[in-house]
MITIKE-466968 format. One record per residue (C-alpha): residue in three letters; x, y, z. Coordinates in steps of 0.5 Angstrom, whole numbers. Example, Ala and Ser with C-alpha at 12.3 -4.5 7.8 and 13.67 -1.06 7.14 Angstrom:
<recs>
(rec "ALA",(25,-9,16));
(rec "SER",(27,-2,14));
</recs>
This chain:
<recs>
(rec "UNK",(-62,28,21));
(rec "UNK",(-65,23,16));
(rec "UNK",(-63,15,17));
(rec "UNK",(-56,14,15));
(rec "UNK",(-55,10,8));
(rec "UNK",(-50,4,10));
(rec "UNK",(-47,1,3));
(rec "UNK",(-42,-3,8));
(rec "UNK",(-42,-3,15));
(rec "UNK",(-36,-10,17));
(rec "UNK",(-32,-10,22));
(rec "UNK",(-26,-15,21));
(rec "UNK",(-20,-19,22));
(rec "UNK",(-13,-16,20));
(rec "UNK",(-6,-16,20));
(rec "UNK",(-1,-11,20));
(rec "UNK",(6,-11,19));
(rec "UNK",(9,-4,21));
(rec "UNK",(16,-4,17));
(rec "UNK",(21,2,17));
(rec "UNK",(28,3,12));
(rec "UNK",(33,7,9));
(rec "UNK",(34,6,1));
(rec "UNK",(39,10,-3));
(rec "UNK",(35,14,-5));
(rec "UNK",(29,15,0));
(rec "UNK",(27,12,7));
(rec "UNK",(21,9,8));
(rec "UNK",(15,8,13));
(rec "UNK",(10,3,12));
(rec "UNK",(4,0,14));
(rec "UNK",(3,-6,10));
(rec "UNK",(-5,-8,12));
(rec "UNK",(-7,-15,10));
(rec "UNK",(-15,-17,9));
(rec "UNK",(-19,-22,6));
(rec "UNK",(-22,-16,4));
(rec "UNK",(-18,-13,-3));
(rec "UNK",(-18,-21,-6));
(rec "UNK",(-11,-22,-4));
(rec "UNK",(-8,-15,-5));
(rec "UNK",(-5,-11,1));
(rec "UNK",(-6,-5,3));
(rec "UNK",(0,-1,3));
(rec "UNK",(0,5,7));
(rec "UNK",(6,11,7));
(rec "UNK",(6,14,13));
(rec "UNK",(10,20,11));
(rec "UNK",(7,22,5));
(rec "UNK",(0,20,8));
(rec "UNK",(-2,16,1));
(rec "UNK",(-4,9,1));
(rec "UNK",(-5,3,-6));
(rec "UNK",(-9,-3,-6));
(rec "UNK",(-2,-7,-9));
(rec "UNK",(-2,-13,-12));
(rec "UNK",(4,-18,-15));
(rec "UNK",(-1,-14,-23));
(rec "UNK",(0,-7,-19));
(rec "UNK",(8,-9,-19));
(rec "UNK",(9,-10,-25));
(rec "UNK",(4,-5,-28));
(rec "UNK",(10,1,-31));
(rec "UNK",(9,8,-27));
(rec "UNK",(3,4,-21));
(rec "UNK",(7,7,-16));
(rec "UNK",(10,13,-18));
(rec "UNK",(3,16,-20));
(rec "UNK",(0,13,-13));
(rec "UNK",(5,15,-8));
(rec "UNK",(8,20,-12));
(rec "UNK",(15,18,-13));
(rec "UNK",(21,19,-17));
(rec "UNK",(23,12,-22));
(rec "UNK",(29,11,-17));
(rec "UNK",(25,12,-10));
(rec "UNK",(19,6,-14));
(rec "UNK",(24,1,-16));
(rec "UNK",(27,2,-9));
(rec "UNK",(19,1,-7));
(rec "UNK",(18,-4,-11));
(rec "UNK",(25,-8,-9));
(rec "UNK",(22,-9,-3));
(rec "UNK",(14,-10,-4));
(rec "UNK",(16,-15,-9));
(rec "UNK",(19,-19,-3));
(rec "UNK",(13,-19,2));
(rec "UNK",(7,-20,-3));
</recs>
């Protein structure tokens, strides 16, 4: 076997907030990782459906960002959204 080629190999610091709640349309698990590493975006883990966004307060406000990356209907991604809002 050849010589690994690495484009990055870091170990860095992080925060992880876990947070669960119900919605009136859908219940979601997340784990919200933050780093200096996504240019002040967090990384926004599903664990229910396994998907996963990189969001920023631009992703928020970018009309179907959510629907389409964590494949949501509009109620379930404004409820998502709600919440995202808050803490990012």
């Amino acid at each position: 076997m050849g010589e690994r080629f690495y484009l990055y190999n870091d170990l860095i610091d992080t925060k992880t907030r876990f947070v669960s709640f119900m919605g009136e349309e859908s219940r979601f698990d997340l784990a919200i990782t933050m780093t200096d590493r996504f240019y002040g975006k967090k990384l926004v883990l599903n664990l229910q459906s396994n998907r996963f966004a990189i969001i920023g307060h631009d992703d928020l406000e970018e009309e179907g960002y959510l629907e389409q990356a964590f494949q949501l209907t509009e109620e379930e991604a404004a409820e998502l959204r709600g919440f995202l809002t808050e803490v990012i």
